[in-house]
Every structure is written in C-alpha cells, then in structure tokens.
C-alpha positions as CSV (number, residue, x, y, z in Angstrom):
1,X,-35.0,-0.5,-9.9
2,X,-32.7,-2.1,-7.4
3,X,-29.8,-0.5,-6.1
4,X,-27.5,-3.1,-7.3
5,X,-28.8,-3.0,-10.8
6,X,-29.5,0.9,-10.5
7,X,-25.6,1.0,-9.9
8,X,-24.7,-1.1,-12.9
9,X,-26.3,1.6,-15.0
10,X,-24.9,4.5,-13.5
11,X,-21.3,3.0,-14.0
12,X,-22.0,2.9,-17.7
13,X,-23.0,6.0,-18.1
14,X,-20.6,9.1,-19.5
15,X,-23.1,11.5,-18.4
16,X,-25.6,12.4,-15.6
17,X,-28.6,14.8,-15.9
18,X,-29.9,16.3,-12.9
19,X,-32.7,18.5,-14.4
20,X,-35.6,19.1,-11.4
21,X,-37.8,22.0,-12.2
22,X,-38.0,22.9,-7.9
23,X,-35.6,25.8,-6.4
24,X,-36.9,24.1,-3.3
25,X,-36.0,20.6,-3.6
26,X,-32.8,20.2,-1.2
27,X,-31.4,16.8,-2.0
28,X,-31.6,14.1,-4.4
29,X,-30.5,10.0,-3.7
30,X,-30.3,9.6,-7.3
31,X,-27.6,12.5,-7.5
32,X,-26.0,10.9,-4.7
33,X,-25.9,7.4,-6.3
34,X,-24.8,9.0,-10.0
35,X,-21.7,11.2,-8.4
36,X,-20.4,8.3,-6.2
37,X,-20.5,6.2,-9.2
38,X,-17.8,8.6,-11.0
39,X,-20.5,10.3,-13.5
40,X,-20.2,13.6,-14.7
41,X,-23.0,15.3,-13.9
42,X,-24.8,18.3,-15.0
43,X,-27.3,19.6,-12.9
44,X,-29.9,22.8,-12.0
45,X,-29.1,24.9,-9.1
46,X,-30.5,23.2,-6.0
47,X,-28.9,23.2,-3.0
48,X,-27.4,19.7,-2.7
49,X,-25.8,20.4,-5.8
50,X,-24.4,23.7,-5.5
51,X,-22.3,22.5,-2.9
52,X,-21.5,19.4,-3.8
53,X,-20.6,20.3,-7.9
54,X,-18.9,23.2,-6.8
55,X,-15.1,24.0,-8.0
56,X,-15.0,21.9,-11.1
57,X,-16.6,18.7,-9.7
58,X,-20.0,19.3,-12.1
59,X,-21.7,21.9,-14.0
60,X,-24.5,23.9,-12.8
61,X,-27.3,25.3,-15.4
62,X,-30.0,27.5,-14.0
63,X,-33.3,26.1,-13.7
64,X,-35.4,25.8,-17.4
65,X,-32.2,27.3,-19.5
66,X,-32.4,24.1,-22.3
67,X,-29.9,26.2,-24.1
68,X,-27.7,25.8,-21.1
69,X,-28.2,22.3,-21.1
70,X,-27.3,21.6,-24.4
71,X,-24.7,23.8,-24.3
72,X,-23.4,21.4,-21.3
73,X,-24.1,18.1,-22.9
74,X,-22.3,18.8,-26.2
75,X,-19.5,20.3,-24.6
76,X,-19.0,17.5,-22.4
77,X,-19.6,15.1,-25.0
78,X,-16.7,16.4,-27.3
79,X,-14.2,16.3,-24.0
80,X,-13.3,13.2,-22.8
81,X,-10.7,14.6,-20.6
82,X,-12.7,17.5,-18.7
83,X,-15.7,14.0,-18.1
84,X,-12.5,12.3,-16.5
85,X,-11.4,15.6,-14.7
86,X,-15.7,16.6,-12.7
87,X,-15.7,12.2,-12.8
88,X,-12.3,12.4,-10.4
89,X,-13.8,15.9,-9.0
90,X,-17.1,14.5,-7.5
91,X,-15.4,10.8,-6.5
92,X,-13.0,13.0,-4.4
93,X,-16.0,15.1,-2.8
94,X,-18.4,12.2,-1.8
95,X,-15.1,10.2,-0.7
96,X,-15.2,11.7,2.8
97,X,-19.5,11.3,2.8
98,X,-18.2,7.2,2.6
99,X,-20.4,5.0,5.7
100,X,-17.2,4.7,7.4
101,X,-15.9,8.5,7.3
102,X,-19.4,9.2,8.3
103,X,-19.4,7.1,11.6
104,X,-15.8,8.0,12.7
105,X,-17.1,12.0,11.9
106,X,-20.1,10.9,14.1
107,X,-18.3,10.1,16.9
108,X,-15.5,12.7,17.2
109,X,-18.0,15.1,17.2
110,X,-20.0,13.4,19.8
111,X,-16.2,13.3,21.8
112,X,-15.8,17.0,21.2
113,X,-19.3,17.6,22.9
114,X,-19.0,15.4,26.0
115,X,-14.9,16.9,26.2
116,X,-14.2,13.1,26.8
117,X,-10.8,10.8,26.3
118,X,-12.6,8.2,24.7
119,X,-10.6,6.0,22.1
120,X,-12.3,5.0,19.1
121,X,-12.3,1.2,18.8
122,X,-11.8,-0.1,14.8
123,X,-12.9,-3.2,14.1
124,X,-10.4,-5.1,11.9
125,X,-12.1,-6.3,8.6
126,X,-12.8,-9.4,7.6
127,X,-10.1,-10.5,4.7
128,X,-11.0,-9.6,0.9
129,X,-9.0,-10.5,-1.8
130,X,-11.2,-9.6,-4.7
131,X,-9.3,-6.3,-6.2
132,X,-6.1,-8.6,-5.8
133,X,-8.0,-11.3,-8.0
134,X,-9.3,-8.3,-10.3
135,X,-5.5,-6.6,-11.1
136,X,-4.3,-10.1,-11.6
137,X,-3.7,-11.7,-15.0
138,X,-2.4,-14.8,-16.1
139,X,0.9,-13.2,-16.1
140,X,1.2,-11.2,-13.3
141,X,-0.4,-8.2,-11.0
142,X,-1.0,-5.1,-12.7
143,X,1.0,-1.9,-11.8
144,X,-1.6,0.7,-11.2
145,X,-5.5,1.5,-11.3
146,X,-8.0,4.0,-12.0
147,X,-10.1,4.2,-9.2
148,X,-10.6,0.4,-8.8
149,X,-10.5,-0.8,-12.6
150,X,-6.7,-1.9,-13.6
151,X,-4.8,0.1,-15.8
152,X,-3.4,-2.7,-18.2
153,X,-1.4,0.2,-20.0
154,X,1.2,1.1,-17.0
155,X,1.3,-3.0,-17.2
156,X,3.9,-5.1,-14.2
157,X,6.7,-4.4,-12.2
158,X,9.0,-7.5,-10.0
159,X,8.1,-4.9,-7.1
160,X,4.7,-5.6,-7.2
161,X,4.7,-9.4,-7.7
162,X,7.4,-9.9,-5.3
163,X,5.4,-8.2,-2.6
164,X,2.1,-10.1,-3.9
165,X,4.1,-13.4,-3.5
166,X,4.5,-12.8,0.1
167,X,1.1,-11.7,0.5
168,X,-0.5,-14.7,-1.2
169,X,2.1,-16.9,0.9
170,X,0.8,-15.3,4.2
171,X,-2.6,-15.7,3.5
172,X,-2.4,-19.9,2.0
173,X,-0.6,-20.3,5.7
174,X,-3.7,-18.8,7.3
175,X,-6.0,-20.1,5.4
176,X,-5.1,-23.0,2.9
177,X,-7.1,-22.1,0.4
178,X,-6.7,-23.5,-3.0
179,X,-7.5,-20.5,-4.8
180,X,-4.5,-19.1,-3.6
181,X,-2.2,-21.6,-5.0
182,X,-3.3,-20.0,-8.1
183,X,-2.0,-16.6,-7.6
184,X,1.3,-18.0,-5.9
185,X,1.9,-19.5,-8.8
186,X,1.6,-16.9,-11.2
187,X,3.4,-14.5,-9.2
188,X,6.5,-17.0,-8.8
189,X,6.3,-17.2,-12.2
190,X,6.6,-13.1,-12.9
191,X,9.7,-13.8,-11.2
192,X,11.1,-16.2,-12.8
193,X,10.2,-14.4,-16.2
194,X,12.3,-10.8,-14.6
195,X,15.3,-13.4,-14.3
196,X,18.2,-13.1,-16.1
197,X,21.3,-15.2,-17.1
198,X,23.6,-13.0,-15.3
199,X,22.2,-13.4,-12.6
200,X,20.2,-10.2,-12.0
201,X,16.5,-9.4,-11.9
202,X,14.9,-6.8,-14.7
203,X,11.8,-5.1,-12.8
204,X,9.5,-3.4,-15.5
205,X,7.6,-5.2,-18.2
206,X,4.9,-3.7,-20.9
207,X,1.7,-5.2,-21.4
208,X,2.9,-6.6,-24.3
209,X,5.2,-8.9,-22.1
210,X,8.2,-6.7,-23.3
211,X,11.5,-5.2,-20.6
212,X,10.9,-1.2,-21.2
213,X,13.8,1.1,-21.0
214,X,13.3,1.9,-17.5
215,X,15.3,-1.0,-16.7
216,X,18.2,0.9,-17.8
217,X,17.1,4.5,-16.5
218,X,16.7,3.2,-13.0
219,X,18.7,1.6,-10.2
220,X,17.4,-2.2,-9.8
221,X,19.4,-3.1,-6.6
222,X,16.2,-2.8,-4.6
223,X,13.9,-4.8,-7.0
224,X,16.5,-7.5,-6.6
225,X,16.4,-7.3,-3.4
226,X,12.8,-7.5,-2.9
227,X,12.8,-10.4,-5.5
228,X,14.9,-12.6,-3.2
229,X,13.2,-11.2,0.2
230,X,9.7,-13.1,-2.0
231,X,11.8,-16.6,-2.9
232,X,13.5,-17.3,0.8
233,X,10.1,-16.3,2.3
234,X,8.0,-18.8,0.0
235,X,11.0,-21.0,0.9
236,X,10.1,-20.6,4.3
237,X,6.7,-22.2,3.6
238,X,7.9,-24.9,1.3
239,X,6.5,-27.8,4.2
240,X,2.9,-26.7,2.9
241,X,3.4,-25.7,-0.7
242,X,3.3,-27.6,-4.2
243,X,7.4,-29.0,-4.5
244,X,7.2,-27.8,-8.0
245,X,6.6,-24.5,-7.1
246,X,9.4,-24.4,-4.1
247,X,11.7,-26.1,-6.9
248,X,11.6,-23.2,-9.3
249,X,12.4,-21.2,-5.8
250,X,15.2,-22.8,-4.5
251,X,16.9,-22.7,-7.7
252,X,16.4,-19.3,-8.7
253,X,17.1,-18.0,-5.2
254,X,20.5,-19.4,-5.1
255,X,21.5,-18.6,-8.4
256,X,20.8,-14.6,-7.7
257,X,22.8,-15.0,-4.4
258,X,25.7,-15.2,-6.4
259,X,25.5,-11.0,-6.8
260,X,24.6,-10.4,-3.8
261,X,27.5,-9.8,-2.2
262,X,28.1,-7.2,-4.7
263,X,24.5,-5.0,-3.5
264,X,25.0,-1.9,-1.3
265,X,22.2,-0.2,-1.1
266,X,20.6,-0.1,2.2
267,X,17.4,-1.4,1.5
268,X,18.1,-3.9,-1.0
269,X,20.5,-5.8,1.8
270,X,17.9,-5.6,4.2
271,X,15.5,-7.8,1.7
272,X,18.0,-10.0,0.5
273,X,18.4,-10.7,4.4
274,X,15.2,-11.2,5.5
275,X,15.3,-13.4,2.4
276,X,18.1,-15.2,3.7
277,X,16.4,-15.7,7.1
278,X,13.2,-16.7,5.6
279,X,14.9,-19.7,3.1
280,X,17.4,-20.4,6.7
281,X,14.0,-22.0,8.0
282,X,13.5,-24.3,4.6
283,X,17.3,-25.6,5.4
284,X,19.4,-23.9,7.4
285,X,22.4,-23.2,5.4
286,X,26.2,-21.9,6.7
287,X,26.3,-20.0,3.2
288,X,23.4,-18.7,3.6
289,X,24.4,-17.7,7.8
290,X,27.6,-15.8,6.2
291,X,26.0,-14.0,3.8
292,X,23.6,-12.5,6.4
293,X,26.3,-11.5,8.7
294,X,28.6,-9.9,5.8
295,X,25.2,-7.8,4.8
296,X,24.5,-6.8,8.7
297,X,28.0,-6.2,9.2
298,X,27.1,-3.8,6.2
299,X,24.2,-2.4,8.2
300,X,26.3,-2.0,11.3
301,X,29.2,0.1,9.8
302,X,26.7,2.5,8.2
303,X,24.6,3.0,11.6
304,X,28.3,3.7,13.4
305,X,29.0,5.9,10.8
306,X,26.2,7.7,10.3
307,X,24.2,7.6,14.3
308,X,24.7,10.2,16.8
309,X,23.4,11.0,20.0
310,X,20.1,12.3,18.7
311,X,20.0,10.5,15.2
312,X,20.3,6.8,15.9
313,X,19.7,5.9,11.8
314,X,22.1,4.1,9.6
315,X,21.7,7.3,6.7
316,X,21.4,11.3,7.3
317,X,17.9,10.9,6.1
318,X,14.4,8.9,6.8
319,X,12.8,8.3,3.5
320,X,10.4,5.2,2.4
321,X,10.7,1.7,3.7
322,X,12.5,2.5,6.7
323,X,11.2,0.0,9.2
324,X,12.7,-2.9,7.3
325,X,16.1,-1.8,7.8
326,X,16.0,-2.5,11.6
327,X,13.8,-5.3,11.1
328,X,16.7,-7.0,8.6
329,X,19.3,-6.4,11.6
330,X,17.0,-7.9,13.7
331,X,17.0,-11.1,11.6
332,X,20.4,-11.3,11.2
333,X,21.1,-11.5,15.1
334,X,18.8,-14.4,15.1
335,X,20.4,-16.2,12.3
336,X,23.5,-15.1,13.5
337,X,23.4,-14.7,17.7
338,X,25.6,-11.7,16.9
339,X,24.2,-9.4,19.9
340,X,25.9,-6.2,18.4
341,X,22.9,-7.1,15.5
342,X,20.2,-7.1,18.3
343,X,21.3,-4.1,20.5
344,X,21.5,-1.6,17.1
345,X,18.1,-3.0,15.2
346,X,16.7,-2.1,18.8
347,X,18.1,1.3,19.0
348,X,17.3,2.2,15.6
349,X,14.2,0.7,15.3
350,X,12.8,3.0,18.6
351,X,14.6,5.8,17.0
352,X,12.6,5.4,14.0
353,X,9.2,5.0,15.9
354,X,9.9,8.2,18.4
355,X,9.7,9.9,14.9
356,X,6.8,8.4,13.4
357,X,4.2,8.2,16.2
358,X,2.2,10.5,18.0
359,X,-0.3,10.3,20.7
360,X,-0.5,6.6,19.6
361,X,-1.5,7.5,16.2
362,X,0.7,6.5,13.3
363,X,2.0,10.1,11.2
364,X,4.0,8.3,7.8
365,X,6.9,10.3,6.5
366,X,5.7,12.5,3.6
367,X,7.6,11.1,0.2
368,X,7.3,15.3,-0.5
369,X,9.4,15.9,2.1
370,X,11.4,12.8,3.5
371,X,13.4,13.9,7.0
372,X,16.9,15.1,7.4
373,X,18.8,14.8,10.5
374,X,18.4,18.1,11.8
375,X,15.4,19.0,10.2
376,X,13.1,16.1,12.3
377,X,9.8,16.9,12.0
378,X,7.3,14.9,10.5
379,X,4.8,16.5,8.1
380,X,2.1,14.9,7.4
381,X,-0.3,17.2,6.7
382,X,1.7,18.3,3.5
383,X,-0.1,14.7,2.4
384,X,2.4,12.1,0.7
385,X,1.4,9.7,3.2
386,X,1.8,6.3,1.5
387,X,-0.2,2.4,2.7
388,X,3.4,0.6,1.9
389,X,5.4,2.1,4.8
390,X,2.7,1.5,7.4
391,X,2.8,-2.2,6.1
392,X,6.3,-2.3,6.5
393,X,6.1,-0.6,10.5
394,X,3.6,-3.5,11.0
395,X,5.4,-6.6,10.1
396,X,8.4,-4.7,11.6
397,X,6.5,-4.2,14.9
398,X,5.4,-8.1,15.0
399,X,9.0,-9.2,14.5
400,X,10.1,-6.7,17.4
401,X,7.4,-8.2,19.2
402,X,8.2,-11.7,19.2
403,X,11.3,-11.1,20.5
404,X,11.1,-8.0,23.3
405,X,8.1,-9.5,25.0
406,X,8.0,-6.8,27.7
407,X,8.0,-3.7,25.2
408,X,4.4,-2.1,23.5
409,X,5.5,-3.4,20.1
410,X,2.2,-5.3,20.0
411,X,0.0,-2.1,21.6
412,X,2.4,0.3,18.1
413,X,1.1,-2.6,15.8
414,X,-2.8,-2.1,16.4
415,X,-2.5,1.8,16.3
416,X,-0.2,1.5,13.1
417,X,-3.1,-0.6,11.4
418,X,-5.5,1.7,12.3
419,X,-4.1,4.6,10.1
420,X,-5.8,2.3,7.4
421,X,-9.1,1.9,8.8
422,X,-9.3,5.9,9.4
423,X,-7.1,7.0,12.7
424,X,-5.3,9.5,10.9
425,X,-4.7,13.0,10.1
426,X,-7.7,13.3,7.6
427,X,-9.9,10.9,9.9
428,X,-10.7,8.7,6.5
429,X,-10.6,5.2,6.0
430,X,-7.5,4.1,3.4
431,X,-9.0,0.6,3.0
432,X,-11.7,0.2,1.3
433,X,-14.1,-2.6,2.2
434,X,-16.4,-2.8,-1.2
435,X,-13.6,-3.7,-3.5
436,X,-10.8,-5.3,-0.9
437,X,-8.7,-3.1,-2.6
438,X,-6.2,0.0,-0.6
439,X,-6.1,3.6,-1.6
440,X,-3.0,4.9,-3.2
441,X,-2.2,7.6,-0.5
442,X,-3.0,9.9,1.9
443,X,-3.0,13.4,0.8
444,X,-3.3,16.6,2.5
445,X,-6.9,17.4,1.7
446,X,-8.0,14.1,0.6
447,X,-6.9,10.5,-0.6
448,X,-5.6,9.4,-3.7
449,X,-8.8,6.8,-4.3
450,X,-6.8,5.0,-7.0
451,X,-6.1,1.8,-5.8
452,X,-3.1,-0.1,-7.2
453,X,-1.4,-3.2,-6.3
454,X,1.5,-1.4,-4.5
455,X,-1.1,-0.5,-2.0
456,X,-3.4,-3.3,-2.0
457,X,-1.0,-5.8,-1.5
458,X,0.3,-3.9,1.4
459,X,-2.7,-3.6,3.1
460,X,-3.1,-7.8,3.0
461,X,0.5,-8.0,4.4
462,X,-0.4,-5.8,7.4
463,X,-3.6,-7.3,7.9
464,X,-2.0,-10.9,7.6
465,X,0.8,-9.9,10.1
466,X,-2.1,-8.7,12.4
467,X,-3.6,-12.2,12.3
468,X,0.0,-13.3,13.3
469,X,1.0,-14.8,9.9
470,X,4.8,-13.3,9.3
C-alpha cells in the first residue's frame, strides 16, 4: 500500500494490533507508522515494543495469550479516555524519534566525539500556512487543537485573531497573495464582531457565536490592547490593502481610542502604542502623537519607580510578553523624538535579554515560575517554555535592530528563532514542518505537541519578521 494512503488508514483507526508470533523479531515499520499516527496499540512482547509502549504508552500481551488479547481489545474498546491517554502516550514517545530531532541528535553526538565548538547551522523553513488555513473558519481562528485537528469546542478568542491579523498582514506584504486577503478579512471581521458600543472589546466567543462568562471573570485590558496593536498595524498597510477593509479599520480603531487613556496595565499600553505607531504611518496624526507620549510617559514612571541598579524592569517581576514593553517605548521615541523614550527601552530591553539568553541560545521564562527581582534565575528546565514570547523577543529584536545598527540585535534574532527549529534545552524542534502548524510549549521532558493558534500564529510572525516584514 502506499505510505500516504497506508497513513490515511492508520489515522482512522481506534486501535492497533501488533500480534507477531517471533520473540526474536526486533522492530517493526508498521508499529512505527501506527504509534506516530496517535493509535493505541496493543502489542506482544518484542523488543521495539517493550521500550517504546512502556509506562502507559500501549499495552503489552505475551506472545500467543488470545485471552490476553481480548481481554486488551474489549477493555480498550469500552474506554475512550484511556485510547486518548496510550494515543497522547506514544505521540509523546516517538515525538523526539521526529527526522529533525534525529539529525540535530546526530550531530551533537558526532560534536561530543570530536570535543569540537562547532555551531549547528538551522536552515529557516520555507513558509506554510496550511494549519492556519485548517483552524480557520468563516468566522474566525479557532482557540486550541488536539494535536493538529482544531478543537471547535474551546471555540475564539480577540487574542488569537488580533495576532492572526498581524500575521496575515505580514505575510500579504511579503507575498501579495490573494489567498491571504481572505483570512485578513475574516480576522478583521472577528474584531469588529468583539466590538462593543461602549467602546470596549469582549475577547471570548463560543462556537455557537455567543460572549461566555469569561468576559466578566477576566481582566480584558490586554485583549483591547492587542485588538488595537492588530487595527493601527493593518492601518499601516492600508497603501496595499482592499479600502473597504482599511475603512472598517480606521473607524473602529478610533472609536476604541476613546478608552484608552483610561488602560493601565503595562502590556495593554504597550499594544495600544505600537498600535498607535503602526496607524501614525497610514496618517500621521497629532492625536494620535499625544496619546503615545501620555502612555510612554506611563511606561517611564513605572521603570523610575520600579528599576534599580541590578533590575532595570518597569515591574518587580518578568512574566509573559515582556519584550514588547521595551519595544512600545521604543516606538514611542520615534513617534515622539522624546530621547528619555529611547535611552530607557534600551536599558530595559538589554536588561531583559541579559536574563533570557545564554551562550547564544534563547532560555524563555517558565509561566511556572515567572522571575522576581531577587530571585533572577531563569528555569527552564522546569518546562513552561511558551512559542509566543520568543515571537515577541524577535520582532522586538528587529525593531532594536533597525535602529542601533552597531549592536548584535540582528546576531539575538537568528539564535532566538532557532529555539523553534530545535536549539533549545530539549534539543527538539517546536515547529513542525508537516502541518505548518507550532507546538503549544516546551516542557521539561517533552513538548506539548498540541498545536493551537496562539502558537502557530506566533511562529509566522517570527518567521515573517526574519524575512524583514515588521
């Protein structure tokens, strides 16, 4: 059968039966091919499988029991939650056996023989936007994923379709393609929909196109913030975008300024000025010029408030997102010319880094641990490791690059984008080439293979900022 079709069936199937009849046989393609492909699998004891299967990623039956066998099949047949639990199991096993863990396994070792300094050179991947297109409906971007098949139940969120709008905007500028327009439009749309008449964004919505009580259980300043960092930076490409898309922008955009002023959280003015400086190259608007400056001037109180001699941070803590609080400072001393906005996004921004690189590879604050001033160390290998702050170090890194020509902002961005294709503490690729879609997270022991539009769509803005599209 071909592989391709052989595939097919194996992704249909609720369970796999390994049954050879030879203690002696060591491996088996087949078995490879059926646990890769997320079946539960029942096998006889031979070696391959014993230490594959082993702590609850199969069941083992000893060679010519059928009692055993049907003992297996039944059971599994009346549990649908213990198939899910060996299916997650043996995906999680094979993950690290992937062509790509394999090669970068292959050549440390060959570095560990030779006792060479060798860097590994990762070739950036072509771009692939086919688990965008699959998590996509008409309405919007699904929320999460099992593996790669979207989860319709956990249905949308503004964060996710704000942060797909920019995506989709990056990629039409670098490639004008028409399919594109497509998913820019449906995005905008999302946004438009989370609107409201005061003025305010909602950020969750069911799959049956309903607002779910979250939007009163949870703080929204940041979803608002992120909706208007999407609208000023489509703004921003208006000269090459359908008008009646940028129309619906403009209008929307200026109508949530109006509480703007009124945001405090840190984050949340950081996107609403990197908004701001995104619609300030549509038209360059004085409202638009004072509004930035009242938000940095925000940003620059906190940092004096908050910075000292060995914590140069604008909070006591370093938790997710972090990079696009310098990055928003740095934007407002180019709207602005305030040098007071330069000087501290510098500071901070290389305060930040100092913390989360090492050696020249990339270590991401855990979102188990966060880090407290005082307590600076980054742990990483407690796992919690997620795509979306490397995304955000990246297109920080390119805007620090554009404008401190003579720093290694440029050398930080390739080593930051190769925690994705495997340069980090587990030495596994986060991106996965098959699908075009990103993992969820790195773990301590493995990676969260579930690949949802959070981290999907941060991948593409990373890679797009690496083709110099920000």
């Amino acid at each position: 059968m071909p592989l391709g079709e052989l595939l097919e069936y194996l992704q249909l199937t609720d369970i796999y039966l390994f049954t050879s009849k030879d203690p002696n046989q060591a491996v088996s393609g087949t078995f490879a091919y059926a646990i890769s492909c997320g079946c539960p699998i029942i096998s006889t004891p031979i070696p391959h499988a014993r230490e594959v299967l082993k702590n609850d990623a199969g069941i083992i039956i000893d060679f010519l029991n059928p009692q055993q066998l049907s003992n297996a099949v039944i059971y599994l047949l009346k549990d649908e939650d213990y198939r899910s639990e060996l299916s997650m199991n043996g995906l999680h096993r094979m993950a690290s056996t992937a062509w790509e863990n394999s090669a970068i396994a292959h050549a440390n070792l060959m570095k560990s023989v030779v006792h060479d300094t060798f860097k590994l050179k990762y070739e950036v991947p072509s771009i692939n936007l086919s688990h965008i297109k699959k998590m996509t409906t008409d309405i919007g971007i699904i929320q999460f994923s099992r593996i790669n098949i979207p989860d319709k139940t956990t249905g949308y969120t503004l964060d996710d379709n704000a942060r797909a709008l920019v995506a989709l905007c990056q990629r039409y500028t670098f490639g004008r393609d028409e399919e594109d327009i497509k998913l820019i439009r449906i995005y905008t749309n999302f946004i438009m929909r989370c609107f409201q008449k005061d003025g305010n964004f909602l950020n969750y919505i069911d799959i049956d196109l309903q607002f779910t009580s979250q939007n009163q259980e949870t703080n929204l300043e940041d979803s608002n913030g992120r909706a208007i960092w999407a609208l000023g930076f489509l703004l921003s490409k208006a000269n090459i975008l359908p008008k009646d898309i940028v129309n619906k922008a403009i209008i929307v955009f200026d109508k949530a300024l109006e509480n703007a002023k009124n945001i405090y959280s840190t984050r949340a003015m950081s996107f609403i000025i990197k908004g701001l400086y995104f619609a300030n190259l549509y038209e360059n608007k004085t409202s638009y010029t004072q509004l930035i400056n009242i938000l940095g001037q925000r940003l620059l109180r906190m940092y004096l408030h908050e910075s000292e001699s060995n914590w140069q941070w604008y909070e006591s803590y370093l938790t997710y997102g972090n990079s696009i609080i310098p990055e928003a400072l740095l934007c407002a001393f180019l709207s602005t010319g305030n040098k007071s906005f330069k000087d501290t996004a510098e500071s901070s921004f290389d305060f930040l880094l100092s913390k989360t690189f090492n050696c020249n590879q990339m270590q991401v604050i855990s979102n188990q641990t966060w880090m407290h001033r005082g307590k600076e160390v980054v742990t990483s290998a407690s796992g919690g490791e997620q795509p979306i702050d490397v995304a955000y170090t990246i297109m920080a890194l390119k805007r620090f690059s554009d404008v401190f020509i003579n720093k290694n902002y440029s050398d930080k961005m390739k080593h930051a984008f190769n925690w994705f294709l495997g340069d980090n503490h587990l030495q596994q690729i986060i991106y996965n080439p098959c699908t075009g879609g990103c993992y969820d997270g790195l773990e301590e022991h493995n990676v969260n293979l579930n690949q949802g539009a959070e981290s999907t769509v941060s991948y593409l803005m990373a890679r797009m900022a690496m083709e110099g599209v920000y």
